[in-house]
C-alpha positions as CSV (number, residue, x, y, z in Angstrom):
1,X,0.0,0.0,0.0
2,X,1.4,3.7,-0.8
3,X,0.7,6.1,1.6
4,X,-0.2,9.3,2.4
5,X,0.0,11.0,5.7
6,X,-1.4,14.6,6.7
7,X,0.1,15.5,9.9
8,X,2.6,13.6,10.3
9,X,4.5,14.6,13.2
10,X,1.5,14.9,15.4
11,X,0.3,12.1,18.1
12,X,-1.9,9.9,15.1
13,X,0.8,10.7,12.4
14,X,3.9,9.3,14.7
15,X,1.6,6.0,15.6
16,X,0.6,5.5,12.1
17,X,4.4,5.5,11.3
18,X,4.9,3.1,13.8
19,X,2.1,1.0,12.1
20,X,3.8,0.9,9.2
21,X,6.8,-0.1,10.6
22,X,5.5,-3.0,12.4
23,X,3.7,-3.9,8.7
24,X,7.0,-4.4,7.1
25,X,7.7,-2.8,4.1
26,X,4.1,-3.6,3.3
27,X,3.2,-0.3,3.6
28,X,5.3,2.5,1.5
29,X,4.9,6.4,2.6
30,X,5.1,8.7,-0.2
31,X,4.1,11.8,1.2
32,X,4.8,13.6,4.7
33,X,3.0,16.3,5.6
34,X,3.6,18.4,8.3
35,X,3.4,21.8,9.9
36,X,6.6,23.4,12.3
37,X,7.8,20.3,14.3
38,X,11.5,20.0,12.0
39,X,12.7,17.8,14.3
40,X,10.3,15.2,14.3
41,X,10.4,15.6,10.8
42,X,13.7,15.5,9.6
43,X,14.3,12.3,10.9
44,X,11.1,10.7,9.5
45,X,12.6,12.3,6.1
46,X,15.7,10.1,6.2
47,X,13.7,7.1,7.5
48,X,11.0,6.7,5.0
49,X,12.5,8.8,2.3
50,X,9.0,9.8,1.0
51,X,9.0,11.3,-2.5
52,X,7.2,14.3,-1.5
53,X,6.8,16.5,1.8
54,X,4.6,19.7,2.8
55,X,5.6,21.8,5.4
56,X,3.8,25.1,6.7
57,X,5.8,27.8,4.9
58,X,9.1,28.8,3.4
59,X,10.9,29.6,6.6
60,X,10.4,25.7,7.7
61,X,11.2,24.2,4.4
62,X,14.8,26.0,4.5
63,X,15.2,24.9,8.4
64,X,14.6,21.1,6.8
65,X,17.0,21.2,3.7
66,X,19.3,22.7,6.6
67,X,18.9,19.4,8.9
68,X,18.7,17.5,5.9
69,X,22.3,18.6,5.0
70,X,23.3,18.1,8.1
71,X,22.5,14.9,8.9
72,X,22.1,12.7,5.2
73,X,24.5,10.4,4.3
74,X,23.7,11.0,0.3
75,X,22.6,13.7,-1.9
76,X,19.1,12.7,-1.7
77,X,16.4,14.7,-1.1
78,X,12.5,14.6,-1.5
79,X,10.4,17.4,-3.5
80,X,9.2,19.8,-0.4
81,X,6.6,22.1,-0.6
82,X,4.6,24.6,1.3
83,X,1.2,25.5,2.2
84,X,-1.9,24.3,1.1
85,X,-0.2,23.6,-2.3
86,X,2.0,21.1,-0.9
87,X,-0.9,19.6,1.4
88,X,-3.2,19.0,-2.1
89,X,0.2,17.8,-3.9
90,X,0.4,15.1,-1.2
91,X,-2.8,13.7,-2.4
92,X,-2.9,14.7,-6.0
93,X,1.0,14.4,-7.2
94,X,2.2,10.9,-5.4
95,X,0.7,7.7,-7.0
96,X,-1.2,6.6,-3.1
97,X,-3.2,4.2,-2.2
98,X,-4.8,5.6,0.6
99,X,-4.2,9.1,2.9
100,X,-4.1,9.2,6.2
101,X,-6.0,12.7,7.2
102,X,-4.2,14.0,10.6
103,X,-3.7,17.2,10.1
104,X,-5.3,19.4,13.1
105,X,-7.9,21.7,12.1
106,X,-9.5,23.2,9.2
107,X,-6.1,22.9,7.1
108,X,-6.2,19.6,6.4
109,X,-9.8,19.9,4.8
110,X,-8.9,20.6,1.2
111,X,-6.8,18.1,0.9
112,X,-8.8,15.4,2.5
113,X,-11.8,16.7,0.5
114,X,-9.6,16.4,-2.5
115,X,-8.6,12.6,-1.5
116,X,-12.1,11.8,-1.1
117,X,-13.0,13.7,-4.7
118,X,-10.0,11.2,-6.1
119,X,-11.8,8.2,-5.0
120,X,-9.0,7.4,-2.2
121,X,-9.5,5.0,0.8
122,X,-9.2,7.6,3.6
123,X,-8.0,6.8,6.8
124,X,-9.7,9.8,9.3
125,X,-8.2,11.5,12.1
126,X,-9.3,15.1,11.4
127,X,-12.2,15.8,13.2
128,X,-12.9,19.1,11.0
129,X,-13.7,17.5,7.9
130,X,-16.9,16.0,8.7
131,X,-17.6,18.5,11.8
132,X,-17.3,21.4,9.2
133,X,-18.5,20.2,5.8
134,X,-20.0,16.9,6.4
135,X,-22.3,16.8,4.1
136,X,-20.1,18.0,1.5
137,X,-17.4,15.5,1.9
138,X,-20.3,12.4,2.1
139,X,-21.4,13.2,-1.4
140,X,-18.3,13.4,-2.8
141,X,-17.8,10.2,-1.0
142,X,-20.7,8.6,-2.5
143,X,-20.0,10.3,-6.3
144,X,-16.5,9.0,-6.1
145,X,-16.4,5.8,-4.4
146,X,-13.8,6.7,-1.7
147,X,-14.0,4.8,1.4
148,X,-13.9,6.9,4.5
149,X,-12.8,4.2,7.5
150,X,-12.6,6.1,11.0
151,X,-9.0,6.2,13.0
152,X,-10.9,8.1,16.0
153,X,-11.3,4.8,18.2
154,X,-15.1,5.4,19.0
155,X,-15.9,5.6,15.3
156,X,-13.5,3.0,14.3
157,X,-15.4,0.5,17.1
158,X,-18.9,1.5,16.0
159,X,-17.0,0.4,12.1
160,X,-16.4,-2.6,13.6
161,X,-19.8,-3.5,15.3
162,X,-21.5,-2.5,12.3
163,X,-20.0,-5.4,10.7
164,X,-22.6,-7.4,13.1
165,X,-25.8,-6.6,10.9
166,X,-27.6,-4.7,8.6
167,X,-28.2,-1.1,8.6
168,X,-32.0,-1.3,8.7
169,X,-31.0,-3.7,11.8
170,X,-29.7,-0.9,14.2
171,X,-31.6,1.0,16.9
172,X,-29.0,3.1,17.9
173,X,-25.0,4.0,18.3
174,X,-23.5,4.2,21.4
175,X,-20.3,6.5,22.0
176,X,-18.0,5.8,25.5
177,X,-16.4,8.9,27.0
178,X,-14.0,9.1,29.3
179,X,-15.6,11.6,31.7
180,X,-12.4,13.7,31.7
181,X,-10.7,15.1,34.6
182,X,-14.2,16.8,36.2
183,X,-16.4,13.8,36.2
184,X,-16.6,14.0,39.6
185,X,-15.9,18.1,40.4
186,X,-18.7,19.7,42.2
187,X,-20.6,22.6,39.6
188,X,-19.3,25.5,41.9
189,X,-15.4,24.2,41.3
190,X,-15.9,24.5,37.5
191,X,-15.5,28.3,37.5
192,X,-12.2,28.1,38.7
193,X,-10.9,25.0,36.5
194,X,-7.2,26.1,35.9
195,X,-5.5,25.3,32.6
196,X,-3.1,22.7,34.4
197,X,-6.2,21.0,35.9
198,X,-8.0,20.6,32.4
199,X,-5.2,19.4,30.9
200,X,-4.8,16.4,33.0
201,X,-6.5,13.9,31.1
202,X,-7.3,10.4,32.9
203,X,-6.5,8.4,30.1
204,X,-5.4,9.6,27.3
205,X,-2.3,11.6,26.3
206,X,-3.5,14.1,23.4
207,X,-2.6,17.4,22.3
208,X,-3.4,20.3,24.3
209,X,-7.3,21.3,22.3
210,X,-8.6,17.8,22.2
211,X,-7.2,17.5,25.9
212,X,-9.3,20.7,26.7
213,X,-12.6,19.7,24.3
214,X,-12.3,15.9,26.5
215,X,-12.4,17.9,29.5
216,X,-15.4,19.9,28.6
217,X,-16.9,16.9,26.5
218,X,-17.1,19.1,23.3
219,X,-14.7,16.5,21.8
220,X,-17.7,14.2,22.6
221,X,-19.9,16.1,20.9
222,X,-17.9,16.5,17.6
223,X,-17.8,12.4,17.8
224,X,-22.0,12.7,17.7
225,X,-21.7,14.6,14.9
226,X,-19.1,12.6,13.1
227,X,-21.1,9.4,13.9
228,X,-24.1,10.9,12.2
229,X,-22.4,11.9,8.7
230,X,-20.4,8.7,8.8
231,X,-23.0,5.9,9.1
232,X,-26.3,8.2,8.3
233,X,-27.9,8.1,11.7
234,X,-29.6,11.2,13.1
235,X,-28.1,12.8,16.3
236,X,-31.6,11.2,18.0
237,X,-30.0,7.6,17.6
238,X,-26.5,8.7,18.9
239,X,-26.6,8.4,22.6
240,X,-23.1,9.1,24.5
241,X,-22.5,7.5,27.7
242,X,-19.2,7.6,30.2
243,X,-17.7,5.1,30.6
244,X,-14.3,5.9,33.0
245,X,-12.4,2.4,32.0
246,X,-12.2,3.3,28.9
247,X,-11.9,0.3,27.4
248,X,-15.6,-0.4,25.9
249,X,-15.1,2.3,22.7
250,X,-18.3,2.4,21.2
251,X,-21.6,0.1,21.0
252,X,-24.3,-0.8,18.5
253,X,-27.7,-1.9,19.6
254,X,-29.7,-3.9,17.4
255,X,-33.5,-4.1,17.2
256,X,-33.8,-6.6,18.9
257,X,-32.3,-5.5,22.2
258,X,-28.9,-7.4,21.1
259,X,-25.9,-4.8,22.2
260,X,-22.3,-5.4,20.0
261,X,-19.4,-3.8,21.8
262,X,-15.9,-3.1,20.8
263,X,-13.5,-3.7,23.4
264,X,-9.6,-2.8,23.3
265,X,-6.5,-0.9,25.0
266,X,-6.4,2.7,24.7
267,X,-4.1,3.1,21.7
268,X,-4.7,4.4,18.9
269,X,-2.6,1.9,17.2
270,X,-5.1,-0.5,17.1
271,X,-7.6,1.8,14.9
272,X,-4.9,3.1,12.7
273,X,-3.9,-0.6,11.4
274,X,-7.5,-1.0,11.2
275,X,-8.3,1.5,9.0
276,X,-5.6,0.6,6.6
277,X,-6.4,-3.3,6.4
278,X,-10.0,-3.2,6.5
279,X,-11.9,-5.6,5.6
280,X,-8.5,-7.7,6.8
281,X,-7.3,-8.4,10.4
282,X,-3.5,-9.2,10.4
283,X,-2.1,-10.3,13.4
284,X,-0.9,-7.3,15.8
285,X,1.6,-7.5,18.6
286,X,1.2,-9.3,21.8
287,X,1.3,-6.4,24.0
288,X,-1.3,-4.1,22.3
289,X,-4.1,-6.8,24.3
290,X,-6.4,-6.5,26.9
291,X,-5.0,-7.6,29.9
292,X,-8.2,-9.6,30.9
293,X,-6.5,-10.4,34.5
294,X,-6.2,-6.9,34.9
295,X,-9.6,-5.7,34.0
296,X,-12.4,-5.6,37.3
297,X,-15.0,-3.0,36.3
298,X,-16.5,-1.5,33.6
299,X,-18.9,1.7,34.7
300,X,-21.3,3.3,32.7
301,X,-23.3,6.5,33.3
302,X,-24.9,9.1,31.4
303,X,-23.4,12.5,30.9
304,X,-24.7,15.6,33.0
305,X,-25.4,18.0,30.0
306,X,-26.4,20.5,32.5
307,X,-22.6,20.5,33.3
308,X,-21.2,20.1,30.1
309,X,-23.2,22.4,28.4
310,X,-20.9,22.0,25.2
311,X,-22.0,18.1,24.6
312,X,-25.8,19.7,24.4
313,X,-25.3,22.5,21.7
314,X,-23.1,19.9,19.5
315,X,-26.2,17.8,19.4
316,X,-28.6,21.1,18.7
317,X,-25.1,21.8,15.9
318,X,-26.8,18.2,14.5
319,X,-30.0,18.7,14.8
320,X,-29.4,22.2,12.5
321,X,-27.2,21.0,10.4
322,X,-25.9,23.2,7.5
323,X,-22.6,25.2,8.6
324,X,-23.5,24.9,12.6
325,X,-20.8,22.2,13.0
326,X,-18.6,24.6,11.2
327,X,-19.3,27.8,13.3
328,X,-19.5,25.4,16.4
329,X,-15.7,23.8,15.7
330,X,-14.5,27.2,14.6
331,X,-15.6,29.3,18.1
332,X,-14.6,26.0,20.2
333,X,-11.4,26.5,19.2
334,X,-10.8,30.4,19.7
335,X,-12.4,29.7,22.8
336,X,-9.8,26.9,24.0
337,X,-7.0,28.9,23.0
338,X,-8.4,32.0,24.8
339,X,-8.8,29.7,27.8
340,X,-5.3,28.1,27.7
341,X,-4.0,31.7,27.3
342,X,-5.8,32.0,30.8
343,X,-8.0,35.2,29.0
344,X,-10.9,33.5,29.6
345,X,-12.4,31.2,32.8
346,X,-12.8,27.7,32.4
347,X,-17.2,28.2,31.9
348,X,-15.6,31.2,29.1
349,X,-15.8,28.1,26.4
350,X,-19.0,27.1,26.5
351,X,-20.5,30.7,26.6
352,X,-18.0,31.8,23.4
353,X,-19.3,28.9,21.6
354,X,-23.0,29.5,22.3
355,X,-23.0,33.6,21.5
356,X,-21.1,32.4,18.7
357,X,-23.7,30.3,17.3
358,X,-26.3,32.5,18.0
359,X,-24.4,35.0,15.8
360,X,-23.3,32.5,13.0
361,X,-24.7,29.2,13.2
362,X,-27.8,29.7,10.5
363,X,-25.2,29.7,7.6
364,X,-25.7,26.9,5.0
365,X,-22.4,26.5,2.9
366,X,-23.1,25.3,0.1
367,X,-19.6,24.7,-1.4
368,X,-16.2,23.9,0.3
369,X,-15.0,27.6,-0.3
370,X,-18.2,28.7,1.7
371,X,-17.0,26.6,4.4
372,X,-13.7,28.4,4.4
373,X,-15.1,31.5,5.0
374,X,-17.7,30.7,7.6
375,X,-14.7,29.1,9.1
376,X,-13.0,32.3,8.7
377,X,-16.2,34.4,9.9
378,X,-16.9,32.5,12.5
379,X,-13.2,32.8,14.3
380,X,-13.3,36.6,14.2
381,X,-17.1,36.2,15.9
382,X,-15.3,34.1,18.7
383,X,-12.2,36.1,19.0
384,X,-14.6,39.4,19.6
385,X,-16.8,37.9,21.7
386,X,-14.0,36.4,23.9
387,X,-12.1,39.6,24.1
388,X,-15.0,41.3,25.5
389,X,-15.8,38.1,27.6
390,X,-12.3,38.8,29.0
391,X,-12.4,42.4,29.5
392,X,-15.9,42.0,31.5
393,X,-14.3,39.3,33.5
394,X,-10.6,41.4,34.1
């Protein structure tokens, strides 16, 4: 298989690489895209030798022919581009198989879109593309064939329990969350939710915004509306429950009161070779296994929408469809950053995100550059509205 990998140097793009290690020369990256990070890049460059890499702009691609000079033992160098230019040539220039779509945020959505267009198999990891322009990207998916198989492990379990019946079969999807860090905090505590405390995830080690949108359960709520573009359900037969363990990812009830579970470690490993073998299952190493020995409880619960306020407007996002995923992605994440730069209090994200909305949310993109620029339009809402939530509050 010849691949392609947006975001390569970030938490899915370093474990996908580590896939294809353990797959052998099986697997074959062509194309590296990445944004800043030269030092996890460089030596990715001289491992795979890739035919083609993106990186963000100029100034980084001279910093990587500089380590590349520095450290290559031959005069061999791949193609490097820049940009959004070099993020479409990694999909449209190389000969792949399949793209792997990890690129954080709404830069990696032309060129997934793009993949998709091509009739690639598309391994997803960019929450974005089907938050912001779902429908978009599932009718290009239909027109062109491309197969879409989830990396995020709740989508990639409910892949795999689908496989347990027909669609006209199911009653309902079932998402696990973690519960973050304030499953258990009192309501009065949240106002004062530091940075540091948010950012102390249970389970998972992630990047700091998904951290932040775990904590708050709006990652949770980007899942609901992920699940509904991917497997055509509406947001009324998407039903998230916590479930601390983390080890049940996702469910599917059947009609007949029948529940199929998918089970696994947390590591994201285990959906990544998935999504690139699917409809095979090769054997995977012995210590990516449940440890059934070590395993006692599995809890389940239902979330507290009243305290996570953010899980109920990405289900009303659903509900509205048209660009309210968009506006509701965009102002989440002005309203994380605003939060980790400590403008904003902890209960600041949920009220950017719903003035936001109020102000944006009826837009209905109708093509991928309308997206762009609700995307665009929406961010500037957010950053006004949190710079005044921040004056009020200083």
């Amino acid at each position: 298989m010849r691949l392609s990998i947006l975001g390569s140097t970030g938490s899915i793009g370093r474990n996908t690489l580590q896939v294809v290690r353990e797959m052998a020369g099986r697997v074959r990256p062509l194309a590296l895209a990445a944004g800043r990070n030269v030092d996890e890049l460089v030596p990715q460059i001289l491992e795979f030798r890739p035919a083609l890499v993106s990186v963000e702009d100029d100034g980084v691609r001279r910093r990587v022919l500089e380590a590349l000079d520095q450290s290559a033992l031959d005069a061999w160098r791949p193609e490097i581009l820049t940009g959004q230019e070099g993020l479409l040539a990694c999909v449209a220039d190389v000969d792949c198989d399949a793209v792997v779509s990890a690129a954080v945020g709404v830069v990696g959505l032309p060129a997934t879109y793009e993949a998709i267009r091509r009739g690639k198999r598309v391994a997803l990891a960019n929450k974005e593309v089907l938050v912001a322009a779902g429908e978009l990207v599932m009718v290009a998916a239909t027109a062109s064939g491309a197969e879409l198989l989830p990396v995020d492990s709740e989508h990639n379990a409910l892949h795999q329990c689908l496989r347990a019946g027909r669609r006209e079969e199911v009653d309902r999807l079932i998402l696990t969350a973690s519960g973050g860090p304030f499953r258990r905090t009192p309501a009065s505590e949240m106002e004062a939710v530091t940075p540091e405390q948010a950012l102390r995830h249970p389970t998972w080690k992630m990047g700091a915004r998904i951290t932040i949108d775990s904590s708050t359960m709006m990652n949770k709520g980007f899942e609901v509306i992920e699940a509904c573009w991917l497997f055509g359900f509406g947001p009324e037969r998407v039903q998230v429950v916590v479930h601390p363990q983390s080890i049940v990812h996702a469910m599917v009830e059947y009609r007949d009161g029948s529940v199929i579970a998918q089970l696994g470690p947390p590591d994201m490993k285990l959906p990544i070779r998935y999504a690139l073998t699917d409809p095979d299952r090769e054997q995977g190493p012995p210590e990516r296994r449940l440890r059934w020995d070590a395993v006692r409880n599995l809890e389940f619960e239902p979330p507290d929408l009243a305290r996570f306020p953010l899980l109920r407007l990405a289900y009303e996002a659903a509900e509205s469809g048209g660009g309210a995923g968009c506006v509701l992605n965009a102002a989440d994440e002005v309203a994380v950053a605003a939060f980790l730069d400590r403008e904003i209090p902890y209960l600041g994200i949920p009220g950017v995100v719903e003035k936001t909305l109020e102000r944006c949310g009826d837009r209905r993109p109708s093509t991928l550059s309308e997206v762009v620029a609700l995307d665009r339009e929406a961010r500037a809402a957010a950053k006004e509205i949190a710079a005044a939530w921040a004056v009020a509050v200083g």
